[in-house]
TIKOLSE-410614 format. One record per residue (C-alpha): residue in one letter; z, x, y; residue number from 1. Coordinates in pm, whole numbers. Layout:
<sites>
SITE,A,Z,X,Y,NUM
...
</sites>
This chain:
<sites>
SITE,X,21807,-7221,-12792,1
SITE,X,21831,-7084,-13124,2
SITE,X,21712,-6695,-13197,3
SITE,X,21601,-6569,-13546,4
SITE,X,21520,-6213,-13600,5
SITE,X,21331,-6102,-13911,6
SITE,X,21290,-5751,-14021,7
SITE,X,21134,-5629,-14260,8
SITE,X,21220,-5236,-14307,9
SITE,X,20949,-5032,-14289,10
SITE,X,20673,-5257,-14324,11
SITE,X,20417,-5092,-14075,12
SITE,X,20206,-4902,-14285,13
SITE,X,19823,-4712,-14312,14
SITE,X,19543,-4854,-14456,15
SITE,X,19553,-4762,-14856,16
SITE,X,19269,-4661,-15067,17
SITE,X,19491,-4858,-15356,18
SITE,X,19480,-5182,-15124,19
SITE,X,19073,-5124,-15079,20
SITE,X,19167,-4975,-14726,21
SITE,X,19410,-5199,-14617,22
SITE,X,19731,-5171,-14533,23
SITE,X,20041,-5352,-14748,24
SITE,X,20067,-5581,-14475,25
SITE,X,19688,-5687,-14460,26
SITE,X,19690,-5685,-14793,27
SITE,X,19976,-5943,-14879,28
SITE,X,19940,-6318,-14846,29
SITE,X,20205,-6402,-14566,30
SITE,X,20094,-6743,-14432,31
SITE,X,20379,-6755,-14296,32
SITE,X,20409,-6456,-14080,33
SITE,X,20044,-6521,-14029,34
SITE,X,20085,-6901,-13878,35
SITE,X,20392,-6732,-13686,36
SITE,X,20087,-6479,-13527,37
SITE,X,19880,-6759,-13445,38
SITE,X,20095,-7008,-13272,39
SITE,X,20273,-6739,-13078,40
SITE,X,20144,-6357,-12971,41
SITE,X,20179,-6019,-13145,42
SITE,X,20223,-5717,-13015,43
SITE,X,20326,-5365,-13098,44
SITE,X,20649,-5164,-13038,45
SITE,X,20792,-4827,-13019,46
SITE,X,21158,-4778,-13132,47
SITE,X,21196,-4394,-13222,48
SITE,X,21110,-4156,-12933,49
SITE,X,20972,-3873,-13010,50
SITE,X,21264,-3653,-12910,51
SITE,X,21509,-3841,-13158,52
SITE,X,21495,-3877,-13545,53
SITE,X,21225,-4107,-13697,54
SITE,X,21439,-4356,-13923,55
SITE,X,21660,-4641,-13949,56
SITE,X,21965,-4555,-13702,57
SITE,X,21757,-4503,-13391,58
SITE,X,21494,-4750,-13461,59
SITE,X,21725,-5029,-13519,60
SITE,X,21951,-4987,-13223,61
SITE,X,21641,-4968,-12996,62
SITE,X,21484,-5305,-13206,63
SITE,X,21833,-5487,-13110,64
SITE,X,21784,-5402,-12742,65
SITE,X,21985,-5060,-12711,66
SITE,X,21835,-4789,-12515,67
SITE,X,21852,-4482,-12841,68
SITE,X,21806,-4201,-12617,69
SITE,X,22113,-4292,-12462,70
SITE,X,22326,-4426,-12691,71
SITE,X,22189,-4266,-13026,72
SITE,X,22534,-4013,-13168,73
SITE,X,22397,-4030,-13514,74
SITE,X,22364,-4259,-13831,75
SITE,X,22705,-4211,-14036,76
SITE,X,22923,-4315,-13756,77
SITE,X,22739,-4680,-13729,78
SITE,X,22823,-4642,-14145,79
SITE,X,23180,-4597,-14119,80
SITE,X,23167,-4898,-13857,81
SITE,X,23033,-5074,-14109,82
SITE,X,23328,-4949,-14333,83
SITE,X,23608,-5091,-14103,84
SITE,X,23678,-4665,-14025,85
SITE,X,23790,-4615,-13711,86
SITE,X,23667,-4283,-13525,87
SITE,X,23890,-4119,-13285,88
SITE,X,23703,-3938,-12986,89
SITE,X,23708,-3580,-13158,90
SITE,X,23620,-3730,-13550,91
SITE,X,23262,-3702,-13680,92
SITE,X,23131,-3906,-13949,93
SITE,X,22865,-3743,-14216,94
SITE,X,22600,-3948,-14403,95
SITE,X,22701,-3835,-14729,96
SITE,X,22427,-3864,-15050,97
SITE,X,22518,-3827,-15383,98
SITE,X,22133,-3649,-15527,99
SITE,X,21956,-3506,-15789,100
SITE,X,21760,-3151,-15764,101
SITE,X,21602,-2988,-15975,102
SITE,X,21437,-2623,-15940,103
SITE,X,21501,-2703,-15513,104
SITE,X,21285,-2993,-15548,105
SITE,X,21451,-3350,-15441,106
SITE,X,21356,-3522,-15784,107
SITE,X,21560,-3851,-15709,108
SITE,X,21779,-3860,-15336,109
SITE,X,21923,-4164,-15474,110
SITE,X,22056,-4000,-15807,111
SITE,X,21900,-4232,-15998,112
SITE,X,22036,-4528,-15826,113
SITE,X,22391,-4388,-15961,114
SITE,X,22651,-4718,-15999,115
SITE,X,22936,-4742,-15679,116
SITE,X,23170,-4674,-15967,117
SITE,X,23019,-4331,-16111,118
SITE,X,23010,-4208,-15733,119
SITE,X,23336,-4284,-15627,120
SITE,X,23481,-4068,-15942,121
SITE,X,23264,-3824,-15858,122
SITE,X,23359,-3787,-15457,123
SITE,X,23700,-3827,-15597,124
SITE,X,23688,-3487,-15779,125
SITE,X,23502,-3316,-15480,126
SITE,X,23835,-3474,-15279,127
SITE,X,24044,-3264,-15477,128
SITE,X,23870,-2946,-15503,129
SITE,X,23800,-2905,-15100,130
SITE,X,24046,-2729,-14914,131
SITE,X,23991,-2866,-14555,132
SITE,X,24260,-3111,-14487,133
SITE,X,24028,-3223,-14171,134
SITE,X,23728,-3372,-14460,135
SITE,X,23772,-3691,-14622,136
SITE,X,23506,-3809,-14836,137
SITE,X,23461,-4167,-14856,138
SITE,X,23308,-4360,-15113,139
SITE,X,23041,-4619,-15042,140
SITE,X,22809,-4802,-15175,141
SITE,X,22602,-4640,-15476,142
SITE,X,22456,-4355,-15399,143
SITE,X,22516,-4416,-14973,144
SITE,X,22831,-4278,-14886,145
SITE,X,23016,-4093,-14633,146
SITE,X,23257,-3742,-14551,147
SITE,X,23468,-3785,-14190,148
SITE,X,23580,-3486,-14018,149
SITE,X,23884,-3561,-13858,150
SITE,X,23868,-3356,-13513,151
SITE,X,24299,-3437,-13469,152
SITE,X,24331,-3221,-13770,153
SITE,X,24102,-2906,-13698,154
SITE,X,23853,-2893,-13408,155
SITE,X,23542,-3005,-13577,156
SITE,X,23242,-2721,-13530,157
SITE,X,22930,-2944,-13511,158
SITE,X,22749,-3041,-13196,159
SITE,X,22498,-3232,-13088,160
SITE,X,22271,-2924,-13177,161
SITE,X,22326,-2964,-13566,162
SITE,X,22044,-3017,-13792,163
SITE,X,22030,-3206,-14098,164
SITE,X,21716,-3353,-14275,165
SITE,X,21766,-3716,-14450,166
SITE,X,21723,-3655,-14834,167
SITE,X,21450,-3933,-14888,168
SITE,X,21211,-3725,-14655,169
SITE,X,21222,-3472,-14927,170
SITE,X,21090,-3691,-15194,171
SITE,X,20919,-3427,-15440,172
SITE,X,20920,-3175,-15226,173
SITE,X,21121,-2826,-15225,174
SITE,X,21426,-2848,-15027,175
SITE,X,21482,-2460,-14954,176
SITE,X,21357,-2519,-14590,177
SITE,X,21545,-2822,-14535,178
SITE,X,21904,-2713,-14584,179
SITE,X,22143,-2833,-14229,180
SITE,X,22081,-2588,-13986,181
SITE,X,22307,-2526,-13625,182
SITE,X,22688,-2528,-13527,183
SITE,X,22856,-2599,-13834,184
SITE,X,22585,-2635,-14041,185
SITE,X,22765,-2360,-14312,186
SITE,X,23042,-2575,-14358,187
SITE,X,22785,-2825,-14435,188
SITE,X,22607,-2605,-14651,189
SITE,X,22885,-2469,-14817,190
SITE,X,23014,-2817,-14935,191
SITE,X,22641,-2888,-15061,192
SITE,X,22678,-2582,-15264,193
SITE,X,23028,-2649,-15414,194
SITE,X,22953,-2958,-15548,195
SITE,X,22681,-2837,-15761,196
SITE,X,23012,-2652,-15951,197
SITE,X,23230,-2961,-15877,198
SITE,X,22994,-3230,-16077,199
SITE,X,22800,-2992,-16329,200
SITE,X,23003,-3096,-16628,201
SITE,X,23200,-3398,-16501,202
SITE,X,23223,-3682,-16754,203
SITE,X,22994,-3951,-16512,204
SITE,X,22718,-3677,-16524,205
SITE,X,22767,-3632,-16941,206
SITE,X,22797,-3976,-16982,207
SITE,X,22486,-4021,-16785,208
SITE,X,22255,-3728,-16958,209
SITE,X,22366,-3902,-17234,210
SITE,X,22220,-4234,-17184,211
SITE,X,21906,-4051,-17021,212
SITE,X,21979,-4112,-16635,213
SITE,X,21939,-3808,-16420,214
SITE,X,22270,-3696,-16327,215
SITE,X,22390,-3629,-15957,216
SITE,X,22378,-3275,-15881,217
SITE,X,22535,-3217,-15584,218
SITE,X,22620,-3413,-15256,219
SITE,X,22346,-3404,-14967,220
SITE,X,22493,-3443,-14620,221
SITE,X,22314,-3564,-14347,222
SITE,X,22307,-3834,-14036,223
SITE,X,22633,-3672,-13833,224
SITE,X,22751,-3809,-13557,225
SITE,X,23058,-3911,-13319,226
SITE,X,23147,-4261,-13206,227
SITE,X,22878,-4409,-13047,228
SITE,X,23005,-4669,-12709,229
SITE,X,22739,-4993,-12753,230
SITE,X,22748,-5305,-12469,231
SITE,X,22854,-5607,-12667,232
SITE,X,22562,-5842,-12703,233
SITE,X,22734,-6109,-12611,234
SITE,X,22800,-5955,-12245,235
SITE,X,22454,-5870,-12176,236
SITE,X,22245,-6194,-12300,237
SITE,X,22518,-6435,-12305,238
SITE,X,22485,-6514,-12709,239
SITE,X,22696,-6501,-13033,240
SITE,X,22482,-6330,-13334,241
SITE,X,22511,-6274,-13710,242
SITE,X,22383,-6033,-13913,243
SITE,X,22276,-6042,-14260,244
SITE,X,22174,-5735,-14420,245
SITE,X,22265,-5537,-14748,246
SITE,X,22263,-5172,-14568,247
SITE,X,22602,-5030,-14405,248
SITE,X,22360,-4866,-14079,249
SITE,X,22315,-5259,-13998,250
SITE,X,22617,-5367,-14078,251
SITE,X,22802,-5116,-13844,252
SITE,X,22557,-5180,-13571,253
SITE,X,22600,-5552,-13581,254
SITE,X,23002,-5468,-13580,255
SITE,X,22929,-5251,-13241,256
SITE,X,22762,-5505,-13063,257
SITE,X,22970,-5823,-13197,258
SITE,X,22825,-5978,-13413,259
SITE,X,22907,-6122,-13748,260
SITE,X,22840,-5950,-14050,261
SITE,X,22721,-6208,-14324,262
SITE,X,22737,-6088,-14668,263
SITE,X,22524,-6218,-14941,264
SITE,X,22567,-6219,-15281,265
SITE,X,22259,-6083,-15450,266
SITE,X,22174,-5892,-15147,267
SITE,X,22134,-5465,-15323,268
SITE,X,21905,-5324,-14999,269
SITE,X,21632,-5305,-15303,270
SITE,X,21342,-5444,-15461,271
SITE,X,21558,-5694,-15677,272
SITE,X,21725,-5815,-15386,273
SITE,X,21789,-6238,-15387,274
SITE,X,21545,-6259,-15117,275
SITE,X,21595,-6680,-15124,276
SITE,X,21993,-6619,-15110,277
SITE,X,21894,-6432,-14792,278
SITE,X,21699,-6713,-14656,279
SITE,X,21917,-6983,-14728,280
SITE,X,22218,-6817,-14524,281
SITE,X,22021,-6732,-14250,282
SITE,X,21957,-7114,-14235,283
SITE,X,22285,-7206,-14281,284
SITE,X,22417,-6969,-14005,285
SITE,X,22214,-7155,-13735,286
SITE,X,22489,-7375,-13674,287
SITE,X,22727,-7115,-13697,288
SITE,X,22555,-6867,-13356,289
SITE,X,22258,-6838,-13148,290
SITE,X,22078,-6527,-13271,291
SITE,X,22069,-6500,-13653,292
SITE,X,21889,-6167,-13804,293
SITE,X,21830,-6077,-14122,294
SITE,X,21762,-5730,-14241,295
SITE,X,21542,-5656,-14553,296
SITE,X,21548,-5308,-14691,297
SITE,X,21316,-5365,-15009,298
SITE,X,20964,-5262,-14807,299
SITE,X,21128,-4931,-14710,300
SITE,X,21218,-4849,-15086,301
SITE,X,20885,-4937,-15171,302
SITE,X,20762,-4696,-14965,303
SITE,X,21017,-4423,-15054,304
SITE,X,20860,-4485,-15393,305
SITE,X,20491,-4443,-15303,306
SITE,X,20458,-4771,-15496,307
SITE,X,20203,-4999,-15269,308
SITE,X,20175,-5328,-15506,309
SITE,X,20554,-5349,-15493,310
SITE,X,20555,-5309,-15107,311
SITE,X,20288,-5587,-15112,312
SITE,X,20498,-5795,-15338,313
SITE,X,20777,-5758,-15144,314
SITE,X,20640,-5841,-14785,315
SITE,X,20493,-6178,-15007,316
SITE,X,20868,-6260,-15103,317
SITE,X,20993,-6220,-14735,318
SITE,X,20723,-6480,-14641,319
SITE,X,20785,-6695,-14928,320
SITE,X,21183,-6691,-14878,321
SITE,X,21306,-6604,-14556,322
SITE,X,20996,-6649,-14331,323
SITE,X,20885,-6985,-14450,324
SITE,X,21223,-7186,-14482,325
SITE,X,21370,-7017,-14174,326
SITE,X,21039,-7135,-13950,327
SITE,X,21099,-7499,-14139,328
SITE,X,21470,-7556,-14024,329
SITE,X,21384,-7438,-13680,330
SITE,X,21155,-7710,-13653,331
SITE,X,21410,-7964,-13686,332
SITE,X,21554,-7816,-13437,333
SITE,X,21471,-7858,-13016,334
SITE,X,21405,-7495,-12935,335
SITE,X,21377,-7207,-13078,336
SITE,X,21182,-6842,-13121,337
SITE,X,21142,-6594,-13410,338
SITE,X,21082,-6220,-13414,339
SITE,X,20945,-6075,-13712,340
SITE,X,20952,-5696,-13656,341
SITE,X,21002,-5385,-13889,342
SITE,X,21224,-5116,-13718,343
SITE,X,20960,-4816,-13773,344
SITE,X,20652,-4718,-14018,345
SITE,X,20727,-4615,-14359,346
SITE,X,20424,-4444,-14465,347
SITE,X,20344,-4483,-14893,348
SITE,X,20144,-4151,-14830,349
SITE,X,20458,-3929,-14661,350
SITE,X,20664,-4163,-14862,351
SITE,X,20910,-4112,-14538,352
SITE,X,21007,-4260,-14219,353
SITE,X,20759,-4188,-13928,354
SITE,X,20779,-4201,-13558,355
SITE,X,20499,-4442,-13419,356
SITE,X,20439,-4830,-13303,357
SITE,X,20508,-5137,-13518,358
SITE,X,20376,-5447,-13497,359
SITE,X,20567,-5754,-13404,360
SITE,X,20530,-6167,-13455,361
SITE,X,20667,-6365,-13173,362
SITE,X,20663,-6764,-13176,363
SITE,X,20859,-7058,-12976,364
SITE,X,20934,-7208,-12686,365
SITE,X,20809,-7054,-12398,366
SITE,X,20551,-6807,-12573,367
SITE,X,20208,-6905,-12486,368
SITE,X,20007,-6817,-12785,369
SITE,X,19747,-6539,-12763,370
SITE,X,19406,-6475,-13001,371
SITE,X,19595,-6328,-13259,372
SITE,X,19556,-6510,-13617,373
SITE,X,19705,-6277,-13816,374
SITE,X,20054,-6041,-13858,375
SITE,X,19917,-5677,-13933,376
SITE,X,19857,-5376,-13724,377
SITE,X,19533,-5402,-13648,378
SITE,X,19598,-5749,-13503,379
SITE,X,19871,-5538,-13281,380
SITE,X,19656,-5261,-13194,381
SITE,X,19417,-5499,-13005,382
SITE,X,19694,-5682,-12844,383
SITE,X,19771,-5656,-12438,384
SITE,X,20159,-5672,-12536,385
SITE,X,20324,-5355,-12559,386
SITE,X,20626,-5189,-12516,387
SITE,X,20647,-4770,-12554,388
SITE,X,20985,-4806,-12553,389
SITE,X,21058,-5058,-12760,390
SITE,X,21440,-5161,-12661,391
SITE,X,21278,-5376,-12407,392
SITE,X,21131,-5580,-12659,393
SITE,X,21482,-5730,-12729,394
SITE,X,21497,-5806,-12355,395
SITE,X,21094,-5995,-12374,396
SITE,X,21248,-6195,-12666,397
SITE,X,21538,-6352,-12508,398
SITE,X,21463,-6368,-12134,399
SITE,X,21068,-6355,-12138,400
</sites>
């Protein structure tokens, strides 16, 4: 049996007066997701409880079977997985943004998409002006990027009490009430503040001005956490996977469980992704494992945007690229099911993660198909199959 997981970030939605009260998904011609619908069921999921942080970390542990409220320490630590960084027992990992604000308003909590080469000579000058030998700030990817706090070094002050709000729920909005908050959180704060001082007049932020790109302002940190301990998936379902994905969370949470990381060239976790580069590996790893997923981030940063025709065209290039050629190798094949799921709503209005259900596409052998004739949420919302909490969807997919 071969497994293929599809999801694509964020792509539960509301209906949108732009989309003549539709949502993107209802809106965008899928015909594959939609023939998916109709030969198989849909259904609708829960992957953030309420207690826990609506976004990416939690809802994609609990989409890949994981029980979050459990096993959820935070998002930068499944980052520096992704990194290679090791976390000792008493280390703590920070989500580290590199951001622009202006007047306390989060004008651009991507810093204007700032190159992986202007942010590590950035974090490279707020390396030298810190004077904790226990912080280590570690240079990513773009504007995603991480500090550690190495506990062997100086007890770390943060506990599982510390606040922190992720920078692209602040999109436009003041960020005066948002600031972390808890154990530790002045250390936090007070790094925040020193960088505005440490990158005011450094040359990547001239350089930038000067070619009209906002500059970064400061560093926004966010997501901490200590090392999470995650059940390989191989021990509990018996199965090798591979991952493919342009986003570090992913990549560090496939590392956890055991699986493969596949990297793709073309792959940016944005809009211009090579969404048929995507699709074509996922194909070619079928011989390679038994569960292949791929991971698109593009519907997410359409949303972060507010922009609903590019969250519309987006879902239509999954379809076109990954959904449709994936569906035709598996056909060749003997057996075989598919899961197209996003992780958690992205809402075009909020322009932000949000906790609720998503809905889910399930197809193959063994899944006697329902009424359903389209993938959307209202096709979900009418459908018997449910799961509050939604890491026992993983569990339905492989076993049911």
């Amino acid at each position: 049996m071969k497994y293929v997981i599809i999801i694509p970030d964020g792509a539960a939605d509301e209906p949108q007066a732009a989309l003549d009260g539709r949502t993107p998904l209802e809106a965008a011609q899928t015909p594959a997701m939609d023939a998916l619908a109709t030969a198989g069921i849909v259904g609708r999921a829960n992957h953030v409880p309420a207690q826990l942080p609506a976004g990416s970390a939690v809802a994609n542990m609990s989409l890949l079977g994981y029980d979050p409220t459990q096993q959820f320490t935070g998002r930068a630590p499944l980052e520096a997985a992704a990194q290679g960084i090791e976390l000792g027992p008493d280390d703590w990992a920070i989500r580290c943004n590199l951001v622009t604000i202006e007047d306390q308003v989060m004008r651009d909590f991507t810093a204007d998409h700032i190159s992986t080469e202007e942010a590590t000579q950035l974090l490279a000058a707020a390396q030298e002006q810190v004077d904790c030998a226990a912080l280590e700030f570690v240079p990513g990817v773009s504007y995603r990027n991480l500090l550690l706090f190495r506990g062997t070094k100086k007890p770390a002050p943060f506990t599982t009490d510390t606040r922190a709000t992720p920078p692209h729920d602040l999109t436009d909005r003041t960020v005066l009430e948002d600031y972390p908050r808890g154990p530790g959180s002045d250390l936090l704060n007070t790094l925040m503040e020193q960088s505005v001082y440490w990158f005011a007049e450094h040359p990547v932020n001239t350089a930038r001005r000067q070619a009209g790109k906002l500059p970064a302002t400061n560093v926004w940190l966010w997501g901490l956490g200590g090392r999470p301990t995650l059940e390989p998936f191989a021990d509990r379902y018996g199965l090798q996977g591979a991952m493919i994905t342009a986003v570090d969370l992913l990549r560090g949470l496939a590392g956890m469980i055991g699986w493969r990381r596949l990297e793709v060239p073309g792959a940016t976790g944005y809009l211009d992704t090579d969404y048929q580069a995507k699709g074509q590996q996922a194909i070619a790893a079928l011989d390679e494992v038994d569960v292949v997923c791929v991971h698109i981030e593009a519907p997410d940063e359409a949303s972060h945007e507010g922009r609903a025709e590019a969250k519309v065209q987006a879902l239509e290039e999954i379809d076109t690229h990954i959904v449709a050629p994936l569906c035709e190798a598996l056909a060749q094949r003997d057996t075989w099911r598919v899961l197209v799921t996003p992780d958690h709503p992205t809402f075009l209005r909020t322009k932000t993660h949000s906790h609720g259900d998503v809905p889910w596409a399930m197809a193959g052998a063994g899944i006697a198909p329902d009424a359903s004739t389209g993938y959307h949420e209202a096709a979900a919302a009418a459908s018997q199959q449910a799961f509050p909490d939604g890491w026992q969807l993983m569990d339905f997919f492989i076993r049911g």
